[in-house]
N, C-alpha and C positions, 0 to 999 in steps of 0.2 A: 580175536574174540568174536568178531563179526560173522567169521566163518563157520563159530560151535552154534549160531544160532541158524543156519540154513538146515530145512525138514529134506529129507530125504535128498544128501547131499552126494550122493555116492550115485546118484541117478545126472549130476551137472557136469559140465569139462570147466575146466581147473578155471581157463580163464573168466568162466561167468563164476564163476565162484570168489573170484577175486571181485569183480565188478561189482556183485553183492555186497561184501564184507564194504567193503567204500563206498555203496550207498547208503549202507543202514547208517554211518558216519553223517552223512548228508540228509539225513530225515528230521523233518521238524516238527516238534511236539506239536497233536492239534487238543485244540479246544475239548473236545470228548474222546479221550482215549480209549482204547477196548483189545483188551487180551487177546491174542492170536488162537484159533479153533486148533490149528497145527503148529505144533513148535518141539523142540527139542529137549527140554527139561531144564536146562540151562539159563533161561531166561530171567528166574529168581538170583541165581546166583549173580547173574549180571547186577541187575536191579541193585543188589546190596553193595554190589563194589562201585559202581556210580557214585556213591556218595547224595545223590538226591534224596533218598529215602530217607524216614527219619525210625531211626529204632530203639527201641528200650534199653537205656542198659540195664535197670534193676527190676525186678518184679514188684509190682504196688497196683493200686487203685486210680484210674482218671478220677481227679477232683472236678477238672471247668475243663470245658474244650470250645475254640470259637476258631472262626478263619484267622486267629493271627498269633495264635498259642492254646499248648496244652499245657495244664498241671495236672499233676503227679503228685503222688500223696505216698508214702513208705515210711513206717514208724513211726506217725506222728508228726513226720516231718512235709514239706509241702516245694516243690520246685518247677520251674514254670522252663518251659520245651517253647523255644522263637519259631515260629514258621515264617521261610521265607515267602515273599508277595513280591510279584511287580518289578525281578530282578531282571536283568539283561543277560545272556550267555555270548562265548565269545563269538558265535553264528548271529546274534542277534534278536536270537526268538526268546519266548517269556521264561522264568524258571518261577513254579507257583505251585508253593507246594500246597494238597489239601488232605486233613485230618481223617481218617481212619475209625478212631475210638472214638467211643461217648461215654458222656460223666456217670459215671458207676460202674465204669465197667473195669473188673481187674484184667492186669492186662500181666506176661511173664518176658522175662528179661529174651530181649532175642527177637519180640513180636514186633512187625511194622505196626508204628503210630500215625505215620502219618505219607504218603505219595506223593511222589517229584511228580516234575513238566512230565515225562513219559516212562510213566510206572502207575498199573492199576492191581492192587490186592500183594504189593512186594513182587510183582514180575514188570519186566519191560514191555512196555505197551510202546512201539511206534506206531503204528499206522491203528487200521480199518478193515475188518471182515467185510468184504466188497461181491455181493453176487457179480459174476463177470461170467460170459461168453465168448467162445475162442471159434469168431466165423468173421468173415468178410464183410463190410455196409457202404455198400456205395463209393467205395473205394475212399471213404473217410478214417479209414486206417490204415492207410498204404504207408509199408516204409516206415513203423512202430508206432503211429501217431493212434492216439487212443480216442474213443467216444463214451462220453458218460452221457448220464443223466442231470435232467434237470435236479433230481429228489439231492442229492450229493450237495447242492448249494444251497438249495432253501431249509435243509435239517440240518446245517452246518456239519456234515460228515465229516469232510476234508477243509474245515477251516483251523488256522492258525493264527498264534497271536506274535507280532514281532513289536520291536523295541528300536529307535530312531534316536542318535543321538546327534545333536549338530550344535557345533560351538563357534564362539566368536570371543572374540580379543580385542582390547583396546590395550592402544600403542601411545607413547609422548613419540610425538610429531615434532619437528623445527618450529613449525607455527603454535605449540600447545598442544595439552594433553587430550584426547578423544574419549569423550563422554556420554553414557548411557543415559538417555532420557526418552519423554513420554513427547515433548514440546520439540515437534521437528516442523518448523514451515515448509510452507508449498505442499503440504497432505493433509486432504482431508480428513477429518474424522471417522468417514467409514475406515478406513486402515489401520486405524490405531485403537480401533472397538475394544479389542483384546488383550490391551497393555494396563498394566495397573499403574499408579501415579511413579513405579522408578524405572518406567520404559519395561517394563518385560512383561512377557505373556503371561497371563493370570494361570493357575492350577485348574484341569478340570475344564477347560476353552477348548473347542472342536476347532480343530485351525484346515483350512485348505491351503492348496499350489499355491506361491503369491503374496500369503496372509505375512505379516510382519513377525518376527517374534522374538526381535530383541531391539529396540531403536536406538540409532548410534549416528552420532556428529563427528565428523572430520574437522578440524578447521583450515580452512583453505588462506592463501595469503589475498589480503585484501587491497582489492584493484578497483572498489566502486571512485567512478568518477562523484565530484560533489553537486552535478543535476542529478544521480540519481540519489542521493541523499535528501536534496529536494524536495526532487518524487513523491520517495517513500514518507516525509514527514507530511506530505500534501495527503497523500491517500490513505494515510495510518497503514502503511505497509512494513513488515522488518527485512529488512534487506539483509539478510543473515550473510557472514563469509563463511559458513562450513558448509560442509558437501551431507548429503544423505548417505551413510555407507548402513543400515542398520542390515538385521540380518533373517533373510527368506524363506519360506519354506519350500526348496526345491521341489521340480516334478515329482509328482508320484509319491508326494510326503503325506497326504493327508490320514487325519489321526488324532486323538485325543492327547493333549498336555499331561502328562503324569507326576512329571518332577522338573525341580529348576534348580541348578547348585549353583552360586555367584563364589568364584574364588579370589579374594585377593593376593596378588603375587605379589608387586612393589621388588621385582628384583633386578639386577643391572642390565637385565636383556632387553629392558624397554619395554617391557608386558605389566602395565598397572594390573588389570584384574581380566579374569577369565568367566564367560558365563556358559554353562552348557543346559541346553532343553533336552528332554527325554520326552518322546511320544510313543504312543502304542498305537498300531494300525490290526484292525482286524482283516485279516485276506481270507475271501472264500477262496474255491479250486476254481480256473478260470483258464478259457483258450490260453494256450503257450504254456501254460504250468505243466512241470514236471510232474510223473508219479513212476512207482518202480516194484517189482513185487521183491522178494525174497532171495530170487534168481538168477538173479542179470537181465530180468527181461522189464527195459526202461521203456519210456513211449513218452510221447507230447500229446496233449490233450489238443485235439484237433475240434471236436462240434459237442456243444452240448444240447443233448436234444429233450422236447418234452417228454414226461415219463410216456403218456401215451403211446409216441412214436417207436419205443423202443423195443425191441422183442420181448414177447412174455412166455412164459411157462405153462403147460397143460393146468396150473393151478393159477394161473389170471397172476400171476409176480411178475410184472418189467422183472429187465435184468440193470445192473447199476452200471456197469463198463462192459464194452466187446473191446478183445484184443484182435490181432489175426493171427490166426492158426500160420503164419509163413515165418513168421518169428520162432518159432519154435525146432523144426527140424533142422536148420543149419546151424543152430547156435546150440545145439544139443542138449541143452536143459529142460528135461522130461522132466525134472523133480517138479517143477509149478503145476503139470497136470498130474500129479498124483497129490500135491498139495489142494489143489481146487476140487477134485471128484471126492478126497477124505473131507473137506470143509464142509461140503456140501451133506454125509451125512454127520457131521458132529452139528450141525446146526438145525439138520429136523432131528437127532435123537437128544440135545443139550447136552454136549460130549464137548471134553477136552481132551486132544492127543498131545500128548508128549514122547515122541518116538525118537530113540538116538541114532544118530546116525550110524551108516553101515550097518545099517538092520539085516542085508540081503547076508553078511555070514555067518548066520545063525542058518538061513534055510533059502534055498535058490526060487527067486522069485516071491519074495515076502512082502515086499511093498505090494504088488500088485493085488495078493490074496487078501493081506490086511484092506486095503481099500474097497475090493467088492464084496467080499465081507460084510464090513461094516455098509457100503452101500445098498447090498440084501434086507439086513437087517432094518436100515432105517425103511426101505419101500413096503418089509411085513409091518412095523410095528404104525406107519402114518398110512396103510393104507392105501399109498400110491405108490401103483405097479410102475409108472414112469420114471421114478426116483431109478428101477436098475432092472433095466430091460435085457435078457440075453441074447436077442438077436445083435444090438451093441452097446454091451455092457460100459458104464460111465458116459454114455451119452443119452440125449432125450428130444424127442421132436420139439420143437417151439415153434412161434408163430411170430408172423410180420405182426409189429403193432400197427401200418400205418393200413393194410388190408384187412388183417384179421386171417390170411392165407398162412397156413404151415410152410413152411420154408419147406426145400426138394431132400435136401441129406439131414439128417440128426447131428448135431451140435452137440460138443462137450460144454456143459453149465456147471457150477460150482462156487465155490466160497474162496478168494485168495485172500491173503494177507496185503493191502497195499500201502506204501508209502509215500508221503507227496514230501519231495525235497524239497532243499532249500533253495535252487537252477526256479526263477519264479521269474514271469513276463512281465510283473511293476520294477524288477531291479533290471530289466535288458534292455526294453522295449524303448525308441528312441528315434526322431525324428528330426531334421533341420531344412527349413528351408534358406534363411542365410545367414552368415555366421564370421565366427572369427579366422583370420588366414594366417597361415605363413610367415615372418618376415621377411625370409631369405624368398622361397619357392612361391612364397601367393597362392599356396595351394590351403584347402581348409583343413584344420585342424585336424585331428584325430581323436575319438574318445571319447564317451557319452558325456562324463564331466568337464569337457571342453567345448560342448555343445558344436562335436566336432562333424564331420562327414564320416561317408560310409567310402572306405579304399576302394578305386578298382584297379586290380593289380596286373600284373602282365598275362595269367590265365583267364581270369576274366574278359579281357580285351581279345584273345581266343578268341573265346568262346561267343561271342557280338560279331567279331569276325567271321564265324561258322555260317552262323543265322544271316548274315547281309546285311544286318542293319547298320548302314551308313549312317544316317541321321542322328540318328541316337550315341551310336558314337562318335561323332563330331560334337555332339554337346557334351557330352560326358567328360572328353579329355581339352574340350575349349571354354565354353560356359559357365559349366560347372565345376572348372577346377582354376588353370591360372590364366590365362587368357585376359589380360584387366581390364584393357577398352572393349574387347566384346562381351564380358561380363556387365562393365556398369550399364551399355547398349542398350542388350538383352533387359535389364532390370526398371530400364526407361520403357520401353517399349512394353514391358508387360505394363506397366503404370497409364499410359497414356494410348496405348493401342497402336497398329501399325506391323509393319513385317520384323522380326529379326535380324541384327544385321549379320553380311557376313564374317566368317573370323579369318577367311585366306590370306587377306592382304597385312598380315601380322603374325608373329611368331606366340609361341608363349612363354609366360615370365619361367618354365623350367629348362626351355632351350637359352633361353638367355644366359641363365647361371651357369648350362656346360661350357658355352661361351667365354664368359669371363675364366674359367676355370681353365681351360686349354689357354686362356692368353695369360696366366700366370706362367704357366708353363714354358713360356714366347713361342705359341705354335696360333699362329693367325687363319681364320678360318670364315671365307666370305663366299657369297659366288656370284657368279655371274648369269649376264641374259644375253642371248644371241641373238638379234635380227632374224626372220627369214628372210625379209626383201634383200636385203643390203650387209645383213654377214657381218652387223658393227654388234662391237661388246659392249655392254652395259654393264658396269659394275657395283652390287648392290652389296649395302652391310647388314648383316645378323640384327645387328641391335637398332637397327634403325634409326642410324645418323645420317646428318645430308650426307650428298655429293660432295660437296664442295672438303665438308672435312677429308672425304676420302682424297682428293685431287691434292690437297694439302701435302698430302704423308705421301 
């Protein structure tokens, strides 16, 4: 289905063709959606098989229509249309549908009433008519990586709404059952602003990283000696035996509370009740975010610059994205610049194409003729001769925004269709400096939800080997991996100041384990140290036990 919807697809190689078809799968409804200038006709009939749409079955009259239902009037009779609001899809993003009709208006059986998350007038609407330029900037788009505009985030062009859900459990324990409450000692007040009197996050509370939003007690087995009983009856203190386990709103959660469902379970598996929060986060487009056009042709959002800065038009328009023109001839997908030079004029003439594909075997070279064409046509009727110059036709001179200088060659400008996926840099982006290890290897974890490390794998270590950098690889594979007394060293030493120590005179804990692992095997493996003076042997162990055990064996 993905692939009835690529404009002039007989101009792609198969495999961007595929690539397409599985990112429109990957695109996430924004906040203002907007019909594609070029498409294939097709895009209605999608829409309706979605299932998003809401359509008539019978012919009648809208009676009431508001954001959370229509009525429908047919013979005297009177029936009320749900609109969904505020659901979650199984990507995550919002599904909200909004009304169509208004009250008097007849409407006939078959007619859209009302538009899904991405469907505007009963067609699919994914993305964003996106002025874009296909030139080079400062090598801010080397290697697919894309440069927008500032205007794209402050008029929410490319923003989206997603959906967060995070649940917690309470369990019967050995020591008792673990209970949801608002009354957890040793926390102050500011953390618990947002809970209502049964422990959970109130509806409609802006929560941040950190913020509480379920409160939950463990009971722990109780070890107070009786001074500190004491104590606490001296100081009006509650010396509580449960633990704090309540439940956080991980990195990169922040978001408004929308819904709260408490389940009671009470079943043999030891789960009393289950509570789940739902939050909405609104994302504008941001460095690291994905976007991708119709084509295969993806990119990372690498700089967002001011509109100022960006190149403009002989008619004073910045442009909204540059791609680079180098992405384009080896990947063989001309179809985006005959989709961008056609956008361009259905948007000064208020034109929509719908062209089917394999146009070109009706007449040899049809795409091309349809586009300058129609780019003729828009340059006579608005009056600028730039819109389709024949010295080269589909391109137009522009200029630097940050001199005001015309750039040296003429540049393709245009209109593309663009998509911003759901590949986003709040779900990747991930940083530790220390964390959890190993138990067997000592080495750190793996995983963003393990608050783990970043691998460096056998090419990597290559590759550090290439450049010379000793240093750095020495920390890399002692340091900061399993190395344990020159880890906790290093950790002192950054604390209290002083030199580094070194890691030479110690192995590390992953040589240890092939160690032990050949001595399962019974293959023993030590070595030795030779004198120069005197030619005597010393013989030292792997694991670092004395002498003497060794003299022992």
């Amino acid at each position: 289905m993905g692939v009835s919807l690529i404009p002039f697809i007989e101009h792609n190689d198969a495999n961007r063709a595929l690539m397409s078809s599985n990112m429109q799968r990957q695109a996430v409804p924004l906040s203002q959606s907007e019909k594609c200038i070029v498409g294939t006709g097709l895009e209605g009939q999608t829409a309706v098989d979605s299932g998003f749409s809401v359509i008539a079955e019978h012919q009648g009259k809208v009676f009431f229509t508001d954001n959370h239902k229509i009525v429908l009037s047919r013979n005297g009779n009177t029936f009320s249309i749900p609109l969904v609001k505020y659901q979650g899809s199984n990507k995550k993003t919002l599904i909200h549908q909004k009304p169509r009709v208004q009250g008097g208006q007849c409407v006939q059986k078959g007619q859209i009433l009302a538009d899904g998350a991405a469907t505007v007038g009963g067609e699919l609407a994914l993305g964003k008519n996106i002025l874009v330029a296909y030139m080079p900037w400062e090598g801010y788009n080397f290697e697919d990586a894309v440069l927008i505009s500032e205007r794209l985030i402050y008029e929410d062009i490319l923003t989206s709404f997603h959906i967060r859900r995070y649940e917690i459990k309470t369990y019967v324990t050995n020591q008792g059952p673990e209970r949801i409450t608002k009354e957890i000692p040793h926390l102050e007040t500011h953390f618990l602003r947002k809970l209502d009197r049964n422990g959970i996050v109130m509806l409609g509370s802006w929560v941040e990283t950190g913020d509480i939003l379920v409160g939950k007690l463990t009971p722990t087995e109780d070890e107070s000696f009786p001074e500190d009983t004491l104590l606490g009856a001296i100081l009006g203190m509650d010396l509580s035996t449960a633990k704090e386990t309540s439940l956080r709103l991980p990195i990169g959660g922040r978001g408004l509370v929308i819904d709260v469902k408490w389940i009671e379970k009470g079943d043999s598996s030891g789960i009393l009740e289950m509570i789940c929060v739902y939050i909405l986060q609104k994302r504008k487009i941001k460095v690291g975010d994905k976007v991708a056009g119709r084509h295969g042709n993806k990119g990372i959002i690498s700089k967002i610059l001011p509109r100022q800065d960006m190149p403009y038009l002989q008619d004073g328009t910045p442009v909204d994205m540059v791609f680079n023109p180098l992405g384009v001839p080896s990947r063989m997908n001309v179809g985006q610049l005959f989709e961008c030079s056609l956008g361009l004029a259905g948007d000064l003439l208020k034109k929509h194409y719908r062209i089917a594909p394999f146009d070109e075997r009706y007449e040899q070279e049809a795409s091309r003729k349809l586009v300058f064409s129609e780019l003729y046509e828009a340059s006579k009727q608005t009056k600028n001769p730039w819109v389709f110059e024949p010295e080269y036709p589909g391109k137009s001179r522009i200029f630097d925004g940050r001199t005001g200088d015309p750039f040296e060659q003429p540049v393709l400008i245009g209109k593309s269709y663009i998509l911003k996926l759901i590949h986003q840099v709040d779900d990747k982006i991930h940083g530790r400096s220390t964390g959890p290890y190993a138990l067997v290897t000592q080495q750190p974890l793996r995983g963003r939800a393990n608050q783990g490390g970043q691998r460096v794998g056998e090419m990597e270590v290559w590759a550090l080997e290439g450049f010379g950098v000793a240093h750095i690889l020495q920390e890399m594979l002692t340091y900061k991996s399993d190395h344990i007394r020159a880890r906790k060293e290093v950790f002192n030493t950054m604390l209290i100041g002083g030199r580094a120590p070194n890691p030479d005179d110690d192995v590390p804990e992953s040589f240890r384990v092939l160690v032990r692992e050949l001595r399962s095997l019974a293959l023993e493996l030590n070595y030795f140290l030779i004198s120069e003076k005197n030619f005597q042997i010393h013989r030292k162990d792997v694991l670092g036990r004395p002498e003497s055990y060794l003299m022992g064996k």
